[in-house]
C-alpha positions as CSV (number, residue, x, y, z in Angstrom):
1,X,7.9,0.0,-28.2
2,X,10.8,-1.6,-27.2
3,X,11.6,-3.2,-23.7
4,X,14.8,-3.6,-22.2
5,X,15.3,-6.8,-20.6
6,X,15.4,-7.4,-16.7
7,X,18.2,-8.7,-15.5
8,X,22.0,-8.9,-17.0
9,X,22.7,-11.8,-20.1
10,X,19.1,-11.1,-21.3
11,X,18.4,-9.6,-24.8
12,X,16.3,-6.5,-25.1
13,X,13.0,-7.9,-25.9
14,X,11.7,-6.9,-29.4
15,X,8.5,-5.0,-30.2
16,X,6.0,-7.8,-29.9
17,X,2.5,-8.6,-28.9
18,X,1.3,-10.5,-25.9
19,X,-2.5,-11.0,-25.1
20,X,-2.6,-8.8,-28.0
21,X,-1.1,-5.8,-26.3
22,X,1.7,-4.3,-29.4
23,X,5.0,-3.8,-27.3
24,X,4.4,-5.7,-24.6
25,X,7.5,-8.1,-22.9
26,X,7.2,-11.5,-24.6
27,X,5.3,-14.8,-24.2
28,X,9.1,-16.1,-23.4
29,X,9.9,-13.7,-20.8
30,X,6.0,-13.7,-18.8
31,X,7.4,-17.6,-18.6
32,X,10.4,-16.8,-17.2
33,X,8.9,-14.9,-14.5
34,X,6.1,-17.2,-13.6
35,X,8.8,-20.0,-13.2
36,X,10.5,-17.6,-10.2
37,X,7.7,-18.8,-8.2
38,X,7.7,-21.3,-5.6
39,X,6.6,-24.6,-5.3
40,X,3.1,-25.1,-8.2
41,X,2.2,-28.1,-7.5
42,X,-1.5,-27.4,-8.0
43,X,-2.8,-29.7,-10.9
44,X,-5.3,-26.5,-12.2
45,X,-2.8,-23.9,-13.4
46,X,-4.1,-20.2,-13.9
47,X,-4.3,-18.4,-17.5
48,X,-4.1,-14.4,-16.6
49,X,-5.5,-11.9,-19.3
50,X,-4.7,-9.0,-20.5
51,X,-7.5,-6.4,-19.1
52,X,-6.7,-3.9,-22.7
53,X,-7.7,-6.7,-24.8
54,X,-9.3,-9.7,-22.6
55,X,-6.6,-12.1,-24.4
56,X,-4.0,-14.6,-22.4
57,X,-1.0,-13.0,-21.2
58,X,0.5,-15.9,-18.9
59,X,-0.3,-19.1,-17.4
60,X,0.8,-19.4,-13.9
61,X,1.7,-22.2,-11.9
62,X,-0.6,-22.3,-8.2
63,X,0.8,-24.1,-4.8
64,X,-0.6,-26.5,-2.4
65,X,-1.0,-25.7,0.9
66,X,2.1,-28.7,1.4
67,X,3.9,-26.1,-1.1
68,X,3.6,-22.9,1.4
69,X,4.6,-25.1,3.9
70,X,8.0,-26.1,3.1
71,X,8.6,-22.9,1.5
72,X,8.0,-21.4,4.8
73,X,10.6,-23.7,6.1
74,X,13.1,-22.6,3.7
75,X,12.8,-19.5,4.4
76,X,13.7,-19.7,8.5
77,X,16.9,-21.3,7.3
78,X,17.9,-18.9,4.8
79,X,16.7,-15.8,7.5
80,X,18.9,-17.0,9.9
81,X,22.2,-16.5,7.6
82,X,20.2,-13.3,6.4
83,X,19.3,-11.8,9.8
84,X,23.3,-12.0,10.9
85,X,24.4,-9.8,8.4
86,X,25.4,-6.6,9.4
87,X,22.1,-3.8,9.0
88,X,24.3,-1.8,6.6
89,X,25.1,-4.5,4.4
90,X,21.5,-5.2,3.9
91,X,20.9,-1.6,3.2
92,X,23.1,-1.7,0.3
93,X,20.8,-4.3,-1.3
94,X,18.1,-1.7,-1.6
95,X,20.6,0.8,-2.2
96,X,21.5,-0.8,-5.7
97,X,17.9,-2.1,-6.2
98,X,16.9,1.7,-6.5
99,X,19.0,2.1,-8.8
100,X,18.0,-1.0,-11.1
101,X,14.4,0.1,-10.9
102,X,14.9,3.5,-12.3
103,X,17.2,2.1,-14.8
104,X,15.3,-1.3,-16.1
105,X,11.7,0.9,-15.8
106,X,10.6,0.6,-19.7
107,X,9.9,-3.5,-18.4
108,X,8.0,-2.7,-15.5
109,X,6.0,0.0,-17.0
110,X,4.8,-2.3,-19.6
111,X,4.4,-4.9,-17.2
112,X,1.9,-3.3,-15.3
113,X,0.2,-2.2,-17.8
114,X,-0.1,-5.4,-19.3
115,X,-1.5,-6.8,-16.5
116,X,-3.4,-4.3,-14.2
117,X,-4.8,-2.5,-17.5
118,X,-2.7,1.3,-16.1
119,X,-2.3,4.2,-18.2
120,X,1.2,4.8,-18.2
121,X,1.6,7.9,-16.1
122,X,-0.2,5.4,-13.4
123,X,2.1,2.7,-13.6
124,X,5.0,5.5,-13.2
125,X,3.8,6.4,-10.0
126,X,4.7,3.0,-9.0
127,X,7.9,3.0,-10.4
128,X,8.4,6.4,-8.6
129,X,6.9,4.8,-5.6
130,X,9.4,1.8,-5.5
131,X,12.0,3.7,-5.8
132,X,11.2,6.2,-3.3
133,X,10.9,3.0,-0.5
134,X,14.3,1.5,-2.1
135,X,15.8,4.8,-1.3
136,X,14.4,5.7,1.9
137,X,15.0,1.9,3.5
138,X,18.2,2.0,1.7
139,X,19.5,5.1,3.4
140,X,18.0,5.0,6.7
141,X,17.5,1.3,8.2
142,X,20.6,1.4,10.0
143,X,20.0,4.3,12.0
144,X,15.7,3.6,13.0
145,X,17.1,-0.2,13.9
146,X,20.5,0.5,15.7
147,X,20.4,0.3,19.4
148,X,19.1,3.2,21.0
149,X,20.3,4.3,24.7
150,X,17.4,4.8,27.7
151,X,16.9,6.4,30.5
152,X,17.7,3.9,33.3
153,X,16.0,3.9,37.1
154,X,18.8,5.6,38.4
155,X,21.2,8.0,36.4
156,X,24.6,6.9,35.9
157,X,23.9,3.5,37.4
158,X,21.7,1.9,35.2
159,X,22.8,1.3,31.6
160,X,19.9,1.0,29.6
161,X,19.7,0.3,25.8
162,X,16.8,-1.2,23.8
163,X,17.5,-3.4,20.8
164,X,15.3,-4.6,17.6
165,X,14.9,-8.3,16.6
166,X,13.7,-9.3,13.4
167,X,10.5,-11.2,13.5
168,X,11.1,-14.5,11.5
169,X,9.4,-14.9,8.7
170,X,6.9,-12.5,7.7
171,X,4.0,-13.5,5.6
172,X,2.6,-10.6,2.6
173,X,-0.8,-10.9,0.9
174,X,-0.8,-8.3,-1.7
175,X,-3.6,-7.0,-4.2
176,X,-4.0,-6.5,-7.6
177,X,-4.7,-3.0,-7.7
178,X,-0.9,-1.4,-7.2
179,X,1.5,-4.5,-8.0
180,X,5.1,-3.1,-7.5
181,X,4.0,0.0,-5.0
182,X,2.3,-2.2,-2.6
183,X,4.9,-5.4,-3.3
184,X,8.1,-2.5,-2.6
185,X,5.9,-1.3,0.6
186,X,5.4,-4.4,2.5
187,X,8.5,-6.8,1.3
188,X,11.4,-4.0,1.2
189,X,11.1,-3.0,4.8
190,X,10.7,-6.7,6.1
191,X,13.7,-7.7,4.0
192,X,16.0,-5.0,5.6
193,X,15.0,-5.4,9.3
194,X,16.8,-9.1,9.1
195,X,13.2,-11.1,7.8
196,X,12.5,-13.5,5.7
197,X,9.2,-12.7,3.2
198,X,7.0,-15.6,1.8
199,X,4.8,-13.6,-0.4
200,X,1.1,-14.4,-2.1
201,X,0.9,-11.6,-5.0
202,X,-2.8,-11.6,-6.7
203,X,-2.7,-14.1,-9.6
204,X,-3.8,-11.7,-11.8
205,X,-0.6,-8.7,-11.3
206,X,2.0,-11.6,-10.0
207,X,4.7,-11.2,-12.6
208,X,5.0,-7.7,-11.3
209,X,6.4,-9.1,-8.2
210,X,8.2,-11.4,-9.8
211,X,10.1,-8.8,-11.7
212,X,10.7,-6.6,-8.2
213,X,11.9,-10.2,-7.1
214,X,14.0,-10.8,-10.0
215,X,16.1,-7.4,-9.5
216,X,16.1,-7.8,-5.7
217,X,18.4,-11.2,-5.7
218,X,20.4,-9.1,-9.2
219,X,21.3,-6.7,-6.6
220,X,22.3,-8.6,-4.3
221,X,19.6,-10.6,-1.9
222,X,20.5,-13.6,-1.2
223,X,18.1,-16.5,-2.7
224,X,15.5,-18.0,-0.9
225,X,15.6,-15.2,1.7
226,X,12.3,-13.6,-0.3
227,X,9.6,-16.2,-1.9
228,X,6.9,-15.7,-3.8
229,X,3.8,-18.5,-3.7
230,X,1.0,-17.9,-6.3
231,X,-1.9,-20.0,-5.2
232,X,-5.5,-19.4,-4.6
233,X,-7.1,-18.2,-0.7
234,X,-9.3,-20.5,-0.3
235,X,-6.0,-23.1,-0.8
236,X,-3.1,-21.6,0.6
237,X,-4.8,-19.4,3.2
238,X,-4.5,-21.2,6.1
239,X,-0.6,-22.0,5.8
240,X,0.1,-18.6,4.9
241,X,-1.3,-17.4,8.2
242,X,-0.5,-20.5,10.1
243,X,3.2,-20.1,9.7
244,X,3.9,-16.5,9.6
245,X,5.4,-14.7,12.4
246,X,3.9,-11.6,11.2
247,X,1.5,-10.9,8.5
248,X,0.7,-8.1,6.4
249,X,-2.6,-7.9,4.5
250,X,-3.9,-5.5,1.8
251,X,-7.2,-5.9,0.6
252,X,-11.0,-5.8,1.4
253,X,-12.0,-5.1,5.2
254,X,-13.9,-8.3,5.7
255,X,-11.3,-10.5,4.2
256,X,-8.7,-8.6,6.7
257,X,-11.2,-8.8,9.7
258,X,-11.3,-12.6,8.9
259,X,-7.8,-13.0,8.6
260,X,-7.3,-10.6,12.1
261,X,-8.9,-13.1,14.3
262,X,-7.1,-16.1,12.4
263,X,-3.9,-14.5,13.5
264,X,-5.4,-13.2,17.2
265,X,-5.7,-16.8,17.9
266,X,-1.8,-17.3,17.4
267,X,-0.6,-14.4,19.1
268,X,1.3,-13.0,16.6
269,X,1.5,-9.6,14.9
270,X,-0.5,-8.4,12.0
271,X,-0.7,-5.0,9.9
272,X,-4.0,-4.7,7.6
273,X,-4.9,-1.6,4.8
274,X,-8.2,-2.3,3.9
275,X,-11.2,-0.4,2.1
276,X,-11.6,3.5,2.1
277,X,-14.4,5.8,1.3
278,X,-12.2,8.9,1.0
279,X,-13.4,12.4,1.5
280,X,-12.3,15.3,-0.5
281,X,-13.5,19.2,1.6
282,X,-13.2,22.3,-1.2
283,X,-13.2,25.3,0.9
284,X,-14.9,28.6,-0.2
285,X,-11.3,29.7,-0.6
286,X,-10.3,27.8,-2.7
287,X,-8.6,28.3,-6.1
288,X,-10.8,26.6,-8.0
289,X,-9.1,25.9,-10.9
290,X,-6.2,23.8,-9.1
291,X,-8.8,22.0,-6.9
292,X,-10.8,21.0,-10.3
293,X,-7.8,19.9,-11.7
294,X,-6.6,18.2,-8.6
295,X,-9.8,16.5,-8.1
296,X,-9.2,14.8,-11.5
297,X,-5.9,13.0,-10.4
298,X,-7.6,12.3,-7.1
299,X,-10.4,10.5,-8.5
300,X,-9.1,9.1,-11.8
301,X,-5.4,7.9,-11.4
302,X,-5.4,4.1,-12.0
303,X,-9.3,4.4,-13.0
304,X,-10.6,4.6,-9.1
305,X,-8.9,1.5,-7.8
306,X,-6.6,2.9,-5.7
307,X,-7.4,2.7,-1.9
308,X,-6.6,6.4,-0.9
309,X,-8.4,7.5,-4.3
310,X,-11.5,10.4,-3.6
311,X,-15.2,8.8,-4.2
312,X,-16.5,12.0,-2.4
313,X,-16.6,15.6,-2.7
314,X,-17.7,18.2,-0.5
315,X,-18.1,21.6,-2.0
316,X,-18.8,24.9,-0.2
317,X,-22.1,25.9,-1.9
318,X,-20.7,29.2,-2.9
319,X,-18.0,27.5,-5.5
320,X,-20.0,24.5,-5.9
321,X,-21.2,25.5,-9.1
322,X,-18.4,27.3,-10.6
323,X,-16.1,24.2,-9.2
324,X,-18.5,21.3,-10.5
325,X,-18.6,22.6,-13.6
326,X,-14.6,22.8,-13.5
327,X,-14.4,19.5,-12.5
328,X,-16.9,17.8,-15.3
329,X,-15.0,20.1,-17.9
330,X,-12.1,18.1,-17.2
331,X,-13.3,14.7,-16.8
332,X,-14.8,14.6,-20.0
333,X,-11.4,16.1,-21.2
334,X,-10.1,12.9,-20.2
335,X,-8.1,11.0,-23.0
336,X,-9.1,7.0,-22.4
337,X,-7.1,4.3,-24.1
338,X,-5.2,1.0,-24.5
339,X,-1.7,1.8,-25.8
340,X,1.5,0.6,-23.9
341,X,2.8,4.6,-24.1
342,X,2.0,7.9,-22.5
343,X,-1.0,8.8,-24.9
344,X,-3.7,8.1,-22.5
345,X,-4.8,9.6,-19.4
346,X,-6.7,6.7,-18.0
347,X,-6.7,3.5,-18.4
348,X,-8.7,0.0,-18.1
349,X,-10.1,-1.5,-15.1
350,X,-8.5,-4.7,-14.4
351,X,-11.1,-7.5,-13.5
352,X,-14.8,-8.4,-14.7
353,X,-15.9,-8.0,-11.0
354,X,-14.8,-4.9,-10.7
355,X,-16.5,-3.4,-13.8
356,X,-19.7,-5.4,-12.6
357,X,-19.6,-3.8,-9.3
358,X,-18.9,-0.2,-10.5
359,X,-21.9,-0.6,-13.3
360,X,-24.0,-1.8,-10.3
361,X,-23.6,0.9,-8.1
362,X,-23.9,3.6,-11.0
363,X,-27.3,2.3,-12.2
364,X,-28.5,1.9,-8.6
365,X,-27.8,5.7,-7.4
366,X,-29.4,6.4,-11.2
367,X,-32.8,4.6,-10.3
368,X,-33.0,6.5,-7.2
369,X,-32.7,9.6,-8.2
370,X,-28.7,10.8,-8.5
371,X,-27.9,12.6,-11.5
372,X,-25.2,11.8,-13.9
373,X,-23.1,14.4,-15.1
374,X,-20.7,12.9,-17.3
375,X,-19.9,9.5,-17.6
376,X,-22.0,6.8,-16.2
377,X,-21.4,3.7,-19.5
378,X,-18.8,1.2,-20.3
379,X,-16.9,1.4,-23.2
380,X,-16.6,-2.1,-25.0
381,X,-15.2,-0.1,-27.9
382,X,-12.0,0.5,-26.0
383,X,-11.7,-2.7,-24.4
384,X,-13.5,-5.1,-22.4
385,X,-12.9,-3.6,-19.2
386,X,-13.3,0.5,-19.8
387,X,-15.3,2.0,-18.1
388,X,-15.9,6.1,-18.3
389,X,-15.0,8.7,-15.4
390,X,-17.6,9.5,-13.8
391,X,-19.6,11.9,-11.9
392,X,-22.7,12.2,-9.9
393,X,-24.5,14.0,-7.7
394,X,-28.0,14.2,-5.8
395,X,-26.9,10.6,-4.8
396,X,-29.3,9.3,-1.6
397,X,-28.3,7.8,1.5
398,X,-30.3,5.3,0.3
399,X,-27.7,4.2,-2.8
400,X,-25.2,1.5,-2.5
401,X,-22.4,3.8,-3.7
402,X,-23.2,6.4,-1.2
403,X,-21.4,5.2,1.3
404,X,-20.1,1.5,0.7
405,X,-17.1,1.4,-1.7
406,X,-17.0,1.7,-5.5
407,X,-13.2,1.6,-6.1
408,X,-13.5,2.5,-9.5
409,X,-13.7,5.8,-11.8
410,X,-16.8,7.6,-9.8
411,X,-17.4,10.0,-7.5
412,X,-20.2,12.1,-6.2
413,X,-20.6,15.9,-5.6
414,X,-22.0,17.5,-2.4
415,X,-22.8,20.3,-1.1
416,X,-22.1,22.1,2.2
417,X,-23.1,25.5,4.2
418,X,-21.0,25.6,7.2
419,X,-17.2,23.8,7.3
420,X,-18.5,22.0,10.6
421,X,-21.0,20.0,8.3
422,X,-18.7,19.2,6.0
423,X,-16.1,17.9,8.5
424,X,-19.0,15.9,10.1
425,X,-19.9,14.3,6.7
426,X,-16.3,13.7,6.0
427,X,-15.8,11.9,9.1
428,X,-19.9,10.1,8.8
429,X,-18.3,6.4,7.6
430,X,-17.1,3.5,8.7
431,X,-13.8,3.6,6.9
432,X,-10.8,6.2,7.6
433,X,-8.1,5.8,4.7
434,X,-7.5,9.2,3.1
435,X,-8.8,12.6,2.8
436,X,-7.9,16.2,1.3
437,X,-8.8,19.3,1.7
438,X,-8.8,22.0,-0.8
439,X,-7.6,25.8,0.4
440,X,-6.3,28.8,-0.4
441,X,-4.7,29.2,3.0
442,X,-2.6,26.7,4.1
443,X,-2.9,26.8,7.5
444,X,-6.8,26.7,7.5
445,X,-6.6,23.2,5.7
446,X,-4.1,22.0,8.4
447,X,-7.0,22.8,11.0
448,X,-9.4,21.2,9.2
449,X,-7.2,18.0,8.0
450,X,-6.7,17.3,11.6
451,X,-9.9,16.7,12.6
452,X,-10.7,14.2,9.5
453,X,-10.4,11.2,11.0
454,X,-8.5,9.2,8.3
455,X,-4.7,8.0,8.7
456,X,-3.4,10.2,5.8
457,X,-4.7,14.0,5.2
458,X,-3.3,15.8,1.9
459,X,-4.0,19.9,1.6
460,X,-4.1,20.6,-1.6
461,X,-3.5,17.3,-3.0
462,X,-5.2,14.3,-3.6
463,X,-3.3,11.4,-2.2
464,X,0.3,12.3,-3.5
465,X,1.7,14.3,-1.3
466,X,1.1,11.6,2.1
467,X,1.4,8.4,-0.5
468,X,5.0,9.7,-1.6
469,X,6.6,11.1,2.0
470,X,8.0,7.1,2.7
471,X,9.2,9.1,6.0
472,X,5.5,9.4,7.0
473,X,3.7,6.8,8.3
474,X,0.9,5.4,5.7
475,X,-2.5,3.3,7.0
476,X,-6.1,3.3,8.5
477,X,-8.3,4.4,11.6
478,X,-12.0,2.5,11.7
479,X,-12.5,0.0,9.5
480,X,-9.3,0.8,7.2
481,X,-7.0,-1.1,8.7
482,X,-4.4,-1.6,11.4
483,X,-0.7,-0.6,11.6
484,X,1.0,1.2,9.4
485,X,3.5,0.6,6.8
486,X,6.4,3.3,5.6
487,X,8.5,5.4,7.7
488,X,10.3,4.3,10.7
489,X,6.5,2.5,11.9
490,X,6.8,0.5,8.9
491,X,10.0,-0.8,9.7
492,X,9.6,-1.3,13.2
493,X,6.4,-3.3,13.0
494,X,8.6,-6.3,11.4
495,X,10.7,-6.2,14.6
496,X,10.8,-7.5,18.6
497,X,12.1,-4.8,20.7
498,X,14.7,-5.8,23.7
499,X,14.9,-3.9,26.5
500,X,18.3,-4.6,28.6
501,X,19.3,-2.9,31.6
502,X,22.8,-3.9,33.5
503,X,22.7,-2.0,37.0
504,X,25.6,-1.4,39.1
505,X,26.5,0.4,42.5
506,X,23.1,1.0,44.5
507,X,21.0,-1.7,44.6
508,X,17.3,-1.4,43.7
509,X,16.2,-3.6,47.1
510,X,17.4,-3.0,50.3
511,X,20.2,-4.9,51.7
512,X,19.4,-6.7,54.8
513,X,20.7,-5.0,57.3
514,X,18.9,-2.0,55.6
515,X,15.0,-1.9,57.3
516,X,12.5,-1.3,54.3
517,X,10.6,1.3,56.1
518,X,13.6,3.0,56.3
519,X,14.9,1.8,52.8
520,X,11.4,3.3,51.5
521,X,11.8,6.3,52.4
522,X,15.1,6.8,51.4
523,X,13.8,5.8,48.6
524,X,10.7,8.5,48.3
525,X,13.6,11.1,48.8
526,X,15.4,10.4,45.3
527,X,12.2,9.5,43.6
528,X,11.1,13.3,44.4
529,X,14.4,14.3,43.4
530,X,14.3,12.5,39.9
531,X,10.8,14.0,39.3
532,X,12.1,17.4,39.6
533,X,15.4,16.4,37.9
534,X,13.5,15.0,35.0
């Protein structure tokens, strides 16, 4: 497979093989990528591996906490010019970055690949996904972040208008799991509303930042208004929160919580998406086929690790056989591999820690009693890191898996009598991601998605439908997080609003020669006027 090359003056790359992945961009070109990051002046750089074959994609340069530092720096001079540009002009950036994403997308789709170990159809959706955000912030910036008239104290003479600042610079900690998606969610928007963005991608998925980063200044960002720091936590932590005027975390709930009262202590703003146990409610409605079907996407996209992916299912107990068996059919139908094309279904997990956890929690629920239906064993004959879809059920209360998260390729099947149970048990966690709810009859899945108590609710889909509306605000209640990033919330957050009011005519206290009794009631007179105006 060939790859065509990222920005304009490179040569398509030729088939070639990289941590021993056939087609993948070049030894050359992961170099070139690495070397858009800032500062590096860490003496213990990191070698990143290729989850397909466990073999050394890259070597990455790490920065000092001194590094983040002046970066930051840099970046509140070159916000300033950036921030005084008119909103549309900065909307045309993203405008012609959606464009270059759909265009350049044979790079990026090996990219990910490469490094987060995605079957292809996976690392489309975040091709689709970045694209989508490009398009959306691209087209309508202008109009959530334009001043916006407001009712004044008294009609026709108050003038009222509230305005949006940007915030500075904001600070992004992104995951491994969803490199571009997540990268497109939480930079694009900041960029648009007049930030700056000093960014800390996880080591292990940074060059698919880099690329975003490379075709963001192509079409047009000015340099040094976005930055990307690769560096370790535990090093560059502090400095990242420390000199943000806003950050935005995505990751595990008790890093965020950590990194919440960090911030709290600054008084500065923060968004978080942290961990889900999602719920998934089949109603005895149904169609069972689609819900089977849908359940595999659900579960299975991007092997598990995918925050609003499904780790439970609820079944009515009148399809819950007919439906289990559905669903099993088509997990084991599932085609697993380590090809850089659209062969396989699902792919590899990324990290050792991650197939150690998932192992962990499948051979716990086994010794106490849950059943394995398919599944349940990793497959070191397809790589280091596969590891089979899989599905359980009679899992106890008293299994780590049945109600901490797995975020991996398993889920467990449950059974329910009465849609009230099945609500309750939905909504029995600490976490509040995602949930959907399977249907024949649209409008009773709307009645029952709106008492899940979970930021997103998809009927008749897994996660899609929500994940891909960028109009509709995404994020967590509980323990999932705080904030929300796309639509017009996700672009607001990065902002100060301004109210300014300029009053003319009637004063709004008495004049002296006015007595405030009297000026009072005069007063009370229009107020009740107002109410009944208004």
């Amino acid at each position: 497979m060939t790859s065509t090359a990222a920005t304009t003056g490179h040569e398509a790359s030729k088939p070639t093989t990289v941590g021993g992945v056939v087609g993948a961009p070049s030894a050359a070109r992961a170099a070139q990528l690495a070397r858009r990051a800032a500062g590096g002046q860490d003496s213990a750089p990191v070698e990143i591996t290729a989850p397909f074959t466990g073999l050394v994609t890259a070597t990455l340069p790490q920065a000092t906490d001194a590094d983040v530092r002046k970066v930051f720096g840099e970046a509140r001079e070159a916000q300033r010019l950036w921030a005084a540009r008119p909103v549309r002009e900065r909307q045309q950036v993203l405008t012609r970055l959606h464009r270059l994403i759909l265009d350049r997308q044979e790079e990026i789709l090996d990219l990910v690949q490469l490094e987060a170990g995605k079957a292809r159809l996976d690392a489309f959706d975040e091709v689709s996904a970045t694209a989508l955000v490009a398009g959306y912030y691209g087209k309508h910036s202008a109009r959530i972040l334009g001043s916006r008239r407001a009712a004044g104290v008294i009609p026709g003479l108050t003038k009222a208008r509230v305005l949006h600042h940007p915030k500075g610079v904001v600070g992004v900690i992104s995951p491994w799991n969803y490199p571009l998606a997540l990268t497109s969610m939480d930079v694009l928007p900041a960029l648009v509303a007049g930030n700056a963005v000093v960014q800390k991608p996880d080591n292990q998925t940074a060059l698919s930042a880099l690329w975003l980063h490379e075709l963001a200044e192509e079409a047009g960002l000015p340099a040094g208004v976005w930055r990307i720091v690769l560096g370790r936590g535990s090093r560059i932590g502090d400095a990242l929160v420390e000199e943000s005027d806003y950050l935005c975390f995505t990751g595990s709930t008790p890093t965020g919580k950590d990194l919440a009262a960090k911030v709290a202590s600054r008084l500065t703003g923060y968004s978080l998406e942290l961990g889900g146990k999602n719920p998934m409610i089949v109603l005895p409605d149904a169609p069972i086929a689609k819900a089977a079907a849908g359940a595999v996407s659900a579960c299975f996209s991007s092997a598990g690790q995918l925050c609003v992916s499904v780790e439970r299912i609820y079944v009515h107990e009148s399809v819950r056989e007919e439906f289990t068996r559905a669903f099993v059919a088509k997990t084991k139908a599932l085609r697993l591999g380590a090809e850089l094309g659209y062969g396989a279904e699902m792919g590899s997990l990324t990290s050792e820690s991650q197939l150690a956890t998932i192992s962990a929690h499948v051979e716990d629920a086994r010794a106490k009693g849950a059943t394995v239906l398919t599944g349940g064993r990793p497959r070191p004959d397809l790589g280091p890191l596969f590891y089979e879809p899989t599905v359980l059920t009679d899992v106890p209360e008293t299994a780590d898996l049945f109600a901490g998260e797995t975020f991996g390729p398993v889920v467990s099947i449950y059974g329910y009598t009465d849609v009230e149970d099945a609500i309750e048990r939905a909504n029995d966690t600490a976490f509040g991601l995602n949930a959907s709810v399977w249907t024949g009859n649209v409008a009773a899945g709307w009645a029952v998605a709106s008492r899940i108590k979970a930021g997103t609710v998809n009927v008749n889909e897994g996660y899609a439908a929500t994940f891909g509306s960028v109009a509709l605000p995404m994020g967590g209640m509980k323990e999932s997080g705080y904030g929300r990033r796309n639509g017009a919330e996700g672009l607001l957050k990065y902002t100060e609003s301004q109210s300014i009011a300029a009053q003319r005519g009637l004063r709004l206290r008495p004049p002296r020669v006015v007595p405030p009794k009297l000026w009072a009631r005069g007063m009370t007179v229009g107020l009740r006027l107002l109410g009944r105006i208004r």
